[in-house]
C-alpha positions as CSV (number, residue, x, y, z in Angstrom):
1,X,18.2,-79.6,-52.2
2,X,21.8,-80.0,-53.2
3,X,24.1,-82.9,-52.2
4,X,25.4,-84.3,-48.5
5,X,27.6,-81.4,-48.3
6,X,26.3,-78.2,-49.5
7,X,22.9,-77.3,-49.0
8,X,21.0,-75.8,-52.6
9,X,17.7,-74.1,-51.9
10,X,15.4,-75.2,-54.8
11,X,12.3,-72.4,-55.5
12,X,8.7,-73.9,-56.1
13,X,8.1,-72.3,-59.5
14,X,4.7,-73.1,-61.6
15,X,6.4,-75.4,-63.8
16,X,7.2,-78.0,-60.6
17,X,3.0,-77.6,-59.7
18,X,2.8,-81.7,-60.7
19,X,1.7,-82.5,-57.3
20,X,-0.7,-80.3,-54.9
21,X,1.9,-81.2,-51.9
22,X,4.7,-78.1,-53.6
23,X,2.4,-75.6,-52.4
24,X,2.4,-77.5,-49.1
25,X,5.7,-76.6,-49.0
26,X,4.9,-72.8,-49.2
27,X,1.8,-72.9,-46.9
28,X,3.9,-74.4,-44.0
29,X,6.7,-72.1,-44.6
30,X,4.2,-69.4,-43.6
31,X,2.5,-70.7,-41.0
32,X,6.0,-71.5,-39.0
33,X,6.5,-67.7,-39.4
34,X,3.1,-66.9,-38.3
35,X,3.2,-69.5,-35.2
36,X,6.9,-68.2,-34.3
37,X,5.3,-64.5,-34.5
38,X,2.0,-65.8,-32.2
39,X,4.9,-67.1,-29.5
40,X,6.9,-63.8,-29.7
41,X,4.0,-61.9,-28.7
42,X,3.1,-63.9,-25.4
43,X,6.9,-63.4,-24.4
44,X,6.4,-59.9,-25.3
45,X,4.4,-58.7,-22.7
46,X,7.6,-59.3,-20.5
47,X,10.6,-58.4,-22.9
48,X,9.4,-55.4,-25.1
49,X,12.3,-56.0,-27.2
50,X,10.9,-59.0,-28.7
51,X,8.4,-57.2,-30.6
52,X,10.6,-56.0,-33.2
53,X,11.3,-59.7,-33.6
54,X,7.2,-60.3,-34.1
55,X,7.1,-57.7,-36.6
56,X,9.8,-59.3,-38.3
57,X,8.3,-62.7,-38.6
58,X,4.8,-61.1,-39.5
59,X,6.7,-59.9,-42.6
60,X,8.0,-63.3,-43.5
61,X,4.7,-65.2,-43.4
62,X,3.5,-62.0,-45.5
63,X,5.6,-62.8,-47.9
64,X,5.6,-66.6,-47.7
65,X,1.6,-65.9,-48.1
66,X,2.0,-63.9,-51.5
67,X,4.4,-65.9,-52.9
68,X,1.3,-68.9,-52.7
69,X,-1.0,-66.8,-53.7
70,X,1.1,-66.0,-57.0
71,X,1.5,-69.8,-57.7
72,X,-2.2,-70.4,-57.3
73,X,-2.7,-68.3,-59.9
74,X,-2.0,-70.9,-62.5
75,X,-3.8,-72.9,-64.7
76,X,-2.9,-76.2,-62.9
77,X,-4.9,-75.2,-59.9
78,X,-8.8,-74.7,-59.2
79,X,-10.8,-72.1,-58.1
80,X,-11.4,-73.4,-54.7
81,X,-7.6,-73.1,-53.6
82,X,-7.4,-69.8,-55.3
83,X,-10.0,-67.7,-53.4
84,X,-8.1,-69.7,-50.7
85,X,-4.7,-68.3,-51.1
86,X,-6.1,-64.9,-51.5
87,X,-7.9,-64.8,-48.5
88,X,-5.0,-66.4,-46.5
89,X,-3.0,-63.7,-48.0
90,X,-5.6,-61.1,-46.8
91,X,-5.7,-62.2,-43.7
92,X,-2.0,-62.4,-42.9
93,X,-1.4,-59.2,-43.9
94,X,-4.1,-57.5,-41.8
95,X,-2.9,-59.0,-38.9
96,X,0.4,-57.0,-39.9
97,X,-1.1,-53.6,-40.4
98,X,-3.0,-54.7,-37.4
99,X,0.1,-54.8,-35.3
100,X,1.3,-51.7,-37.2
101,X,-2.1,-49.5,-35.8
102,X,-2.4,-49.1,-39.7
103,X,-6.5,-49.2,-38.8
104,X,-7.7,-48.6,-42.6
105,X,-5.5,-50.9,-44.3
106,X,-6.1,-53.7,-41.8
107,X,-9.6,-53.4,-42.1
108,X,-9.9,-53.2,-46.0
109,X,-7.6,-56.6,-45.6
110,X,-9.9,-58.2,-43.0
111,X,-12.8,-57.3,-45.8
112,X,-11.4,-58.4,-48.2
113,X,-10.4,-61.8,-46.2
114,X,-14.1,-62.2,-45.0
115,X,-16.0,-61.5,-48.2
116,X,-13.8,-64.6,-49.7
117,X,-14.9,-66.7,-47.1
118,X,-18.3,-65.7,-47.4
119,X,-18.6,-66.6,-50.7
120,X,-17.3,-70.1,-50.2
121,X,-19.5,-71.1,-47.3
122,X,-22.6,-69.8,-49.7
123,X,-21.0,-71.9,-52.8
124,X,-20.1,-75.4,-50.8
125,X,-22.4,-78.1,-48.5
126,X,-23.3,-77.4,-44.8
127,X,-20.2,-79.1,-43.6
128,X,-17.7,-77.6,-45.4
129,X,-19.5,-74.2,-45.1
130,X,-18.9,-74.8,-40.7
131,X,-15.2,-74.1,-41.4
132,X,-15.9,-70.9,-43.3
133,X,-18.1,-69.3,-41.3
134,X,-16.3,-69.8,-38.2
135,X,-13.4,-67.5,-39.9
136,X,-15.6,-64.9,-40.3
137,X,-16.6,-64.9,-36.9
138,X,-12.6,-65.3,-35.8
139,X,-12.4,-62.1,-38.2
140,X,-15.5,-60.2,-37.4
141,X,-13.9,-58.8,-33.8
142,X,-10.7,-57.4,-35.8
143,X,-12.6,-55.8,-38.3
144,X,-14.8,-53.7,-35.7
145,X,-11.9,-52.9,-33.0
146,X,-10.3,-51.2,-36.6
147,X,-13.8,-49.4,-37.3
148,X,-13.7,-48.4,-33.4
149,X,-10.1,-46.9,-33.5
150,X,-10.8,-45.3,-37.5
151,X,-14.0,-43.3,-35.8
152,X,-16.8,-46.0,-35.1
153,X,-17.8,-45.2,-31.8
154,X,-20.8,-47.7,-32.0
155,X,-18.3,-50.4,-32.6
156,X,-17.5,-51.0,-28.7
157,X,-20.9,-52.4,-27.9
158,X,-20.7,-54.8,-30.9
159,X,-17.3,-55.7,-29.9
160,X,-18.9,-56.8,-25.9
161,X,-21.4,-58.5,-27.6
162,X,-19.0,-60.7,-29.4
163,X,-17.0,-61.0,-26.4
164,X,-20.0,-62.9,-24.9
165,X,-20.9,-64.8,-27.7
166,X,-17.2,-66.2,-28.4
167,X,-16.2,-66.8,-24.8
168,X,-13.1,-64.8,-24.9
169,X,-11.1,-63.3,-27.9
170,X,-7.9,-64.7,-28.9
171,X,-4.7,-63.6,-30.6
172,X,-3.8,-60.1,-31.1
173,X,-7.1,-58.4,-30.3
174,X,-7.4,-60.1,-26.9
175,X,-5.5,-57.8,-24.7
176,X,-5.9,-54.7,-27.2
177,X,-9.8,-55.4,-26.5
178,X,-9.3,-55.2,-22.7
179,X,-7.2,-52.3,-22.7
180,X,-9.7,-50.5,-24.8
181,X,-12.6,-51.6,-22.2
182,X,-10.3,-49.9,-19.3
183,X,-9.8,-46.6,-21.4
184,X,-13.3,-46.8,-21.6
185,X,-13.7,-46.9,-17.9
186,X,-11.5,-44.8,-17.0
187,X,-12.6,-41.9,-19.4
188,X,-16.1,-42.2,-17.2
189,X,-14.3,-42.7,-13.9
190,X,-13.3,-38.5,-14.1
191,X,-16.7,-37.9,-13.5
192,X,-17.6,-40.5,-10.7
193,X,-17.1,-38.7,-7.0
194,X,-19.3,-41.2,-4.6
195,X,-21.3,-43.8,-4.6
196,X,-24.6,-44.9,-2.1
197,X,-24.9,-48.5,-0.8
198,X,-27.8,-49.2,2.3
199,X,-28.5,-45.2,2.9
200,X,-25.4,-44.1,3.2
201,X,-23.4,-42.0,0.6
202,X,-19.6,-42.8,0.1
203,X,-16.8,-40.6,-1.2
204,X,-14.9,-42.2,-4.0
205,X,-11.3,-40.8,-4.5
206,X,-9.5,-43.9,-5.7
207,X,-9.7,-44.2,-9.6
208,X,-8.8,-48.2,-9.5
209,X,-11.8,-47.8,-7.2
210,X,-13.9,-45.7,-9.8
211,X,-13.4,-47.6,-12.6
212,X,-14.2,-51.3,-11.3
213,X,-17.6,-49.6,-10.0
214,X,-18.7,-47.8,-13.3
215,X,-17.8,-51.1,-14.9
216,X,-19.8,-53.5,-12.1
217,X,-23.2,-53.2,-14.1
218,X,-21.8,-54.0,-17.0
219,X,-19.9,-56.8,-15.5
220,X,-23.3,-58.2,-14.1
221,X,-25.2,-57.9,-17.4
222,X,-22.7,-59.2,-19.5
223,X,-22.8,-63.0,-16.8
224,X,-26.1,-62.7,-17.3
225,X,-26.1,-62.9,-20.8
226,X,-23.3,-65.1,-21.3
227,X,-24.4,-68.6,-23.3
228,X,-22.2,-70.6,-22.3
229,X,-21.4,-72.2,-18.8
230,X,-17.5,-71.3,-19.7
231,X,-17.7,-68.2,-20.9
232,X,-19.9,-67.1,-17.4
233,X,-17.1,-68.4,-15.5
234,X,-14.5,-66.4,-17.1
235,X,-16.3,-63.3,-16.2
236,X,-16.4,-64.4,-12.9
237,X,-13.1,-64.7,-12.4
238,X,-12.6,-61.5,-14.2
239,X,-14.9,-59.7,-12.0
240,X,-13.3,-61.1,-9.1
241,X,-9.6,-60.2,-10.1
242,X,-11.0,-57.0,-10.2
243,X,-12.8,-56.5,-7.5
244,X,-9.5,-57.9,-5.3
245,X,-7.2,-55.3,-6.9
246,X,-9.8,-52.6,-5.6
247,X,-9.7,-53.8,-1.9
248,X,-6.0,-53.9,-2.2
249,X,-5.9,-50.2,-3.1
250,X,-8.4,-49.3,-0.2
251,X,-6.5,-51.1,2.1
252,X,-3.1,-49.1,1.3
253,X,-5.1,-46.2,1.6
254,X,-5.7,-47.1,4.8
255,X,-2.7,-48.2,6.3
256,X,-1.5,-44.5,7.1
257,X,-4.5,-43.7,8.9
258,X,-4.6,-46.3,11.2
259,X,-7.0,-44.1,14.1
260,X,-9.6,-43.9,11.3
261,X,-9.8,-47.5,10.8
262,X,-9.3,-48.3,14.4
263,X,-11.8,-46.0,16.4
264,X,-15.3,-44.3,15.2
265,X,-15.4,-41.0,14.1
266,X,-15.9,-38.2,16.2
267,X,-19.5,-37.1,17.2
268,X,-20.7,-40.1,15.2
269,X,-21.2,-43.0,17.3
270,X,-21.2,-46.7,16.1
271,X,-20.5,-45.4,12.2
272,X,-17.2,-46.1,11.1
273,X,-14.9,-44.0,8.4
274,X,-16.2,-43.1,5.1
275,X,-13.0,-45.4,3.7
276,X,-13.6,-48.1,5.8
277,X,-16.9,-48.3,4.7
278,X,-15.8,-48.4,1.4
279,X,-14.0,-51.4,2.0
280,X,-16.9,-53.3,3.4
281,X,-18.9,-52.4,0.5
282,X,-16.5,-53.6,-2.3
283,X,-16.2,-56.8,0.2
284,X,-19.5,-57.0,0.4
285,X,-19.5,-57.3,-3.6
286,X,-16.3,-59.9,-3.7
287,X,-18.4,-62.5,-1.3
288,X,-21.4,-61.8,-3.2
289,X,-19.8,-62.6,-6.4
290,X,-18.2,-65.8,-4.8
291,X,-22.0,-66.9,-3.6
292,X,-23.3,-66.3,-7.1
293,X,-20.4,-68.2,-9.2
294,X,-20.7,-70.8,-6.5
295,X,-24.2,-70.8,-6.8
296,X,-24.0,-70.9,-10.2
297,X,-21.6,-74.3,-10.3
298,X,-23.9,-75.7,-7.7
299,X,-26.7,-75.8,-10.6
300,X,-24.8,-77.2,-13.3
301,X,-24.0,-80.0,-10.8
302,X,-27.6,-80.4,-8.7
303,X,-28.5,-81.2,-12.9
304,X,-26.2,-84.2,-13.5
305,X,-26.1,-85.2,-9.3
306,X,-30.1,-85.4,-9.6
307,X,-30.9,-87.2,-12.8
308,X,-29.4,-90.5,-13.7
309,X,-26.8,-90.7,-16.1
310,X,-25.0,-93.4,-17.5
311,X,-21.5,-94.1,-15.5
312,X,-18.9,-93.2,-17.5
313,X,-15.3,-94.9,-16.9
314,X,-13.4,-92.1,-18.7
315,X,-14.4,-89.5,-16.6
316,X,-16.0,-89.5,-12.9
317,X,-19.2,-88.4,-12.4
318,X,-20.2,-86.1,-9.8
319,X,-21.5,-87.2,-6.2
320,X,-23.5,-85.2,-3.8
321,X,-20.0,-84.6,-1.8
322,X,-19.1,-81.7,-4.4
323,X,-22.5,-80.1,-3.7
324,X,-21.7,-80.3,-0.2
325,X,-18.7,-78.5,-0.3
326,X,-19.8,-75.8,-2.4
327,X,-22.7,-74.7,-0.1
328,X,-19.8,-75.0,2.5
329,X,-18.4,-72.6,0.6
330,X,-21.3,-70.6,0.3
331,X,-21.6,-70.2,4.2
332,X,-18.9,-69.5,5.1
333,X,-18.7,-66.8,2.6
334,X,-22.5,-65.4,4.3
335,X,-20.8,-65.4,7.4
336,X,-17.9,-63.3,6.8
337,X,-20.5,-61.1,5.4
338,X,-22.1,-60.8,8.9
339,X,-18.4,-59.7,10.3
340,X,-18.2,-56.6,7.9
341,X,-17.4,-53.6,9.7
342,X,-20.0,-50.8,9.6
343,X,-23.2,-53.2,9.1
344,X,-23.3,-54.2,13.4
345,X,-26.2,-51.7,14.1
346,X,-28.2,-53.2,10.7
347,X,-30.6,-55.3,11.4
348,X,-32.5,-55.4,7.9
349,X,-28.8,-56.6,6.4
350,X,-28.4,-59.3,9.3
351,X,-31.7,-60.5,8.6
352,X,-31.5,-60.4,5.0
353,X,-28.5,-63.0,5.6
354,X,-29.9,-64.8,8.0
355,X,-32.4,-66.1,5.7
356,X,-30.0,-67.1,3.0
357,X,-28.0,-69.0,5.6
358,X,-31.3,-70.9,6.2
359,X,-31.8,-71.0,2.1
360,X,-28.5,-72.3,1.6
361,X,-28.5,-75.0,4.9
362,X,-31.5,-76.4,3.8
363,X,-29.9,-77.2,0.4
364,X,-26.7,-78.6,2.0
365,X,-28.7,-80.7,4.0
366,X,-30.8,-82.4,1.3
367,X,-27.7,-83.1,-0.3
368,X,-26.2,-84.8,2.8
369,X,-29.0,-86.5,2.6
370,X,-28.1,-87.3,-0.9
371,X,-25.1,-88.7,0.0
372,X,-26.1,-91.2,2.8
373,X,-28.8,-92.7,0.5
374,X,-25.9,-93.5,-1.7
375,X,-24.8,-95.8,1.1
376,X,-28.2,-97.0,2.2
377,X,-28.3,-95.1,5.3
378,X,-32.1,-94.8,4.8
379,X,-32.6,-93.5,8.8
380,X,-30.2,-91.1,8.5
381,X,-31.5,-89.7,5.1
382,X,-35.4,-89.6,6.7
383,X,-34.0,-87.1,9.4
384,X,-31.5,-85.0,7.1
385,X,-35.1,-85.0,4.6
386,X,-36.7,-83.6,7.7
387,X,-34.1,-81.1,9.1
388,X,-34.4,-79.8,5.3
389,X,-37.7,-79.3,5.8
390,X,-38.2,-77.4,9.1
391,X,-35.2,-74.9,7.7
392,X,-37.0,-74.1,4.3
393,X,-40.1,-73.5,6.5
394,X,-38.5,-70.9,8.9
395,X,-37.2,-69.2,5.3
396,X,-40.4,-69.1,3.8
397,X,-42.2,-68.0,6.7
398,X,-39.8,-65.2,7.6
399,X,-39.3,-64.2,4.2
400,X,-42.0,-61.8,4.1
401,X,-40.7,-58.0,3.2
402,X,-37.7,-59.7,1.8
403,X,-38.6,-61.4,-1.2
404,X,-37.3,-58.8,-3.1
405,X,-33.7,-59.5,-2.2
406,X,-34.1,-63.1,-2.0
407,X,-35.8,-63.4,-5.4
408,X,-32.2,-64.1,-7.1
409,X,-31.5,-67.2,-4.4
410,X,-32.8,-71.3,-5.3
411,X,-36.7,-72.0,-5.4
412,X,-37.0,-73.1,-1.7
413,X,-40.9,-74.2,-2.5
414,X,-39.2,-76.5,-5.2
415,X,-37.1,-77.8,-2.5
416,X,-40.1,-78.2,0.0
417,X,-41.9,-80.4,-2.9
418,X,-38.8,-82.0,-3.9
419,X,-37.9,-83.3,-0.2
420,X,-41.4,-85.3,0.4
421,X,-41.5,-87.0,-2.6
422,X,-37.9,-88.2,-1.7
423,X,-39.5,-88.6,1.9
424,X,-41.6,-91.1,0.2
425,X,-38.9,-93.0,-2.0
426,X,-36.7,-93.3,1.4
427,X,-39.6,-94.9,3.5
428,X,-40.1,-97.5,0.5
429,X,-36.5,-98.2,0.1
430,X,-36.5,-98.5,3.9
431,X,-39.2,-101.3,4.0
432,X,-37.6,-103.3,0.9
433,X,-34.2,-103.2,2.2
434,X,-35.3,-105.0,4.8
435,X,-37.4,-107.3,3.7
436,X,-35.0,-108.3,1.8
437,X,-32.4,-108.5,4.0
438,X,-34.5,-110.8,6.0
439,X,-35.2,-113.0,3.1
440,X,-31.2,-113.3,2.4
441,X,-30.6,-114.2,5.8
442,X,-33.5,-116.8,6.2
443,X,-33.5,-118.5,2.9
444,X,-30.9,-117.3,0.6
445,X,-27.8,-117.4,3.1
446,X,-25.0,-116.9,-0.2
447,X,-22.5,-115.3,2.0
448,X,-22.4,-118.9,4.7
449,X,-18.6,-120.1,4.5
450,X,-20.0,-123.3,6.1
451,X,-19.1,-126.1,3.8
452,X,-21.7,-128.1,2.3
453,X,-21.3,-131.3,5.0
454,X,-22.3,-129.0,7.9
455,X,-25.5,-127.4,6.5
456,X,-27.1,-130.5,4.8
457,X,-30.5,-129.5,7.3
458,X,-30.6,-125.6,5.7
459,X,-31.7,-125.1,1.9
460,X,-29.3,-122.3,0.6
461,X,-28.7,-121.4,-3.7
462,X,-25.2,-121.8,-3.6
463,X,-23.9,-120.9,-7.2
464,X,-20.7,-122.1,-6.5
465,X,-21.4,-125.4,-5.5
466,X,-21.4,-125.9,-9.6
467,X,-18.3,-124.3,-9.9
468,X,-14.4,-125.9,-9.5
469,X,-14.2,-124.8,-6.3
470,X,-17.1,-126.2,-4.6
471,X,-17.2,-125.8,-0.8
472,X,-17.9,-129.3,0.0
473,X,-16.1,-130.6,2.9
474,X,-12.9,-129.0,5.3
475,X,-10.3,-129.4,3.5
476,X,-7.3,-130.1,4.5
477,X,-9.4,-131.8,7.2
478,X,-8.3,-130.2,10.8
479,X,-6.4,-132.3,13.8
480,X,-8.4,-134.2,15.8
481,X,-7.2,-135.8,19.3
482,X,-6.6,-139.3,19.6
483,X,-4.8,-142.1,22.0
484,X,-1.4,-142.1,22.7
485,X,1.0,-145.0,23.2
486,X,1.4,-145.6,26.7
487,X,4.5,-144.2,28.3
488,X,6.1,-145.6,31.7
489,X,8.3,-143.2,33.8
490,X,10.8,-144.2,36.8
491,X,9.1,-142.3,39.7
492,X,10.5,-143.5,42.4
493,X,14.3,-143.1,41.6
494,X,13.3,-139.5,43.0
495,X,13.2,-141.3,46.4
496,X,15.6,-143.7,46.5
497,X,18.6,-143.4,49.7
498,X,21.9,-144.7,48.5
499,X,24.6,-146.3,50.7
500,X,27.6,-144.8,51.7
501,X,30.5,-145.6,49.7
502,X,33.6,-143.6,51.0
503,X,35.4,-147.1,52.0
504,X,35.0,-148.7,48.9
505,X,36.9,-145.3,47.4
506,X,41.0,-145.3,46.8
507,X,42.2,-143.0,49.2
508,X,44.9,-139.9,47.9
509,X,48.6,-140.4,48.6
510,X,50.3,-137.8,50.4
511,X,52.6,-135.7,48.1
512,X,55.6,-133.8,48.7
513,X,59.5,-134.7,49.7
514,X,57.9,-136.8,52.7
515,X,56.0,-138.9,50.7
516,X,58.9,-139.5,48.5
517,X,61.7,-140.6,51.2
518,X,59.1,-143.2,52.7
519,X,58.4,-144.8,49.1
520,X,62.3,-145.2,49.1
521,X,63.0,-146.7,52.3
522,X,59.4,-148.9,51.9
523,X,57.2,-147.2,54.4
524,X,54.5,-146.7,52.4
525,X,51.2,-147.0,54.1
């Protein structure tokens, strides 16, 4: 590649094809223009002008791509790699013509590309044929948005249906198969004027509003269908984000009218506005959503909480505590439901609720329950197991005309039969723990710090009496009070009168120019 100074670009012809890792060399040379070109087109959704930029480097891998398809083409390599190249070729430059709307030229590419790749997985073992078949179906989804946009109208229900199988499309058809679903919607919405929730008919004049209700069967079917726990909670989420960007356009439409929202219509008493019962409907759907994907996590977790699994260390395995804070969840979400405006006066809806809180208590209750038995709270479990009990009674027994609407809530029979056999396993664990306990503190007293000196009378399996650091005697032994040597102390100085001294004391000589004539003249005293 030239010397320390000048760089010399040196072309991979088909006389340096020696060694397989030259057309390496090209392959990665494409895919960094195909990876640069995947990156452009997230940041394009924000800054337009960096799709010129993505077509540009779409070219490049394009050309990158032929230029290894034209050295497979010799002798010196095998058949395997060749179909290879070509199909890698094919598929790079669909995904151009793809980005180009050029629908019949991407989709005779994306053949092409997927015929090659059928043919290998039919010509190679099981394993290797995994790899092929799962670019066809990474390919399949292209290939029928093209028929859809060439004329294809049957291609959209193929395309939902491999929505739900895959989990989510990726790369460039992901948001193109979105946008198309919308247009869909939308293109239905014209003819949509109102809709009828609990006997009572709704005008609908907001199109947002229009198009998330044409679509909210769909949206329901397609979570019921979904495989995978993943992909259902993807459409949850979806659904939800929806269903939020409705309210919020029902809400704005309500802010100018603030009397309408306020106060009941005229002539028409306890019934509130046409909009604002729209609001509590598409409420009504978000909570109900949030119970059902709630609901729906609960399950996966009642499965691993319930049976025993093997502890993990790598990754913590759930406790009855998550359960717990789910159903939380889930009740608080019934009792906002309660609250809506509009639904005061009905008393099938606020018994229809009613008995779903008492569904849903139950359940947080046995896993309460749950969680004290963890912690060998065996009384408190019996009376949790029994407060479960009398709660899935009163639903059962009240059920009655609505079975209908509580057919889609958890098996409270299940939970009935469930809760006495654990009614049974608590009792027995009751009785051993303490027995046992007994029996520890009686014969087997392990956890006595008494050394071995001051229990000689009590027979006790000490294990680590064998051990290093055998408890045998106090040690450092502790203080222990003995004699003193005898002290004597002077206690009668304390009372002792002492003579008067003051004669026996030198008495002070006068001072001054007095003092000092006398001591001349010798008449000292």
């Amino acid at each position: 590649m030239g010397n320390r100074h000048k760089f010399t670009g040196k072309k991979v012809t088909e006389d340096l094809l020696t060694d397989n890792r030259y057309l390496l060399l090209v392959l990665m040379d494409a895919e960094r223009a195909w990876s640069y070109a995947m990156q452009l087109k997230q940041e394009a959704n924000t800054e337009p002008r960096k799709r010129f930029h993505l077509l540009s480097r779409l070219r490049k891998a394009v050309k990158h791509a032929e230029e290894l398809e034209r050295l497979c083409e010799s002798n010196r390599v095998d058949a395997k790699t060749k179909l290879e190249a070509q199909a890698y070729t094919a598929y790079l430059s669909g995904m151009l013509r793809f980005e180009h709307q050029e629908w019949k030229a991407a989709i005779e590419a994306f053949n092409k590309c997927k015929t090659i790749y059928e043919k290998l997985a039919s010509a190679f073992t099981e394993e290797q044929a995994v790899l092929y078949n799962q670019r066809v179906e990474e390919i399949s989804p292209n290939i029928r948005y093209c028929a859809y946009n060439i004329g294809d109208q049957s291609a959209i229900n193929e395309l939902m249906q491999m929505r739900l199988r895959s989990g989510g499309t990726e790369g460039l058809l992901a948001e193109k198969l979105e946008a198309l679903i919308t247009q869909t919607r939308a293109k239905q919405a014209a003819t949509m004027s109102e809709v009828e929730w609990r006997g009572r008919t709704v005008p609908v004049k907001i199109d947002k509003v229009r198009i998330f209700l044409l679509g909210l069967a769909d949206n329901e079917s397609a979570i019921a269908q979904a495989e995978s726990e993943e992909t259902k909670e993807r459409l949850f989420e979806s659904m939800l984000s929806e269903c939020r960007d409705a309210i919020q356009a029902v809400r704005e439409e309500l802010k100018p009218d603030q009397k309408q929202r306020d106060y009941t219509l005229e002539g028409e008493s306890g019934k509130v506005s046409n909009l604002q019962y729209l609001h509590s409907y598409l409420t009504y759907i978000k909570l109900s959503t949030a119970i059902k994907r709630n609901e729906n996590m609960a399950k996966g977790l009642q499965k691993a909480v319930l049976q025993q699994q093997p502890e993990d260390d790598s990754k913590r395995s759930p406790r009855p505590q998550d359960l717990i804070r789910l159903y939380d969840i889930i009740l608080q979400n019934l009792v906002e439901l309660l609250q809506l405006p509009g639904l005061e006066e009905d008393r099938a809806f606020q018994k229809e609720i009613g008995l779903k809180t008492l569904v849903y208590k139950a359940y947080r209750c046995f896993f309460i329950a749950q969680s004290y038995v963890l912690v060998k709270k065996w009384s408190e479990a019996l009376v949790l197991c029994d407060r479960v009990l009398k709660y899935a009674h009163e639903a059962s027994s009240d059920a009655g005309a609505f079975k209908n609407s509580l057919r889609d809530l958890p098996d409270v029979q299940e939970l009935i039969t469930q809760v006495r056999s654990e009614k049974c396993s608590l009792q027995a664990a009751a009785i051993l723990d303490t027995n046992d306990s007994h029996q520890t503190e009686t014969s087997f007293q392990v956890k006595d710090n008494k050394p071995l000196v001051e229990r000689f009378e009590t027979f006790c399996l000490d294990p680590s009496l064998v051990t290093k650091q055998a408890n045998l005697v106090h040690f450092p032994p502790g203080f222990q009070p003995i004699p003193c040597k005898p002290l004597f102390f002077d206690l009668a100085l304390n009372h002792v009168a002492f003579p008067p001294l003051e004669d026996k004391l030198e008495q002070k000589t006068k001072s001054g120019l007095t003092g000092y004539i006398k001591g001349i003249f010798g008449f000292r005293s």
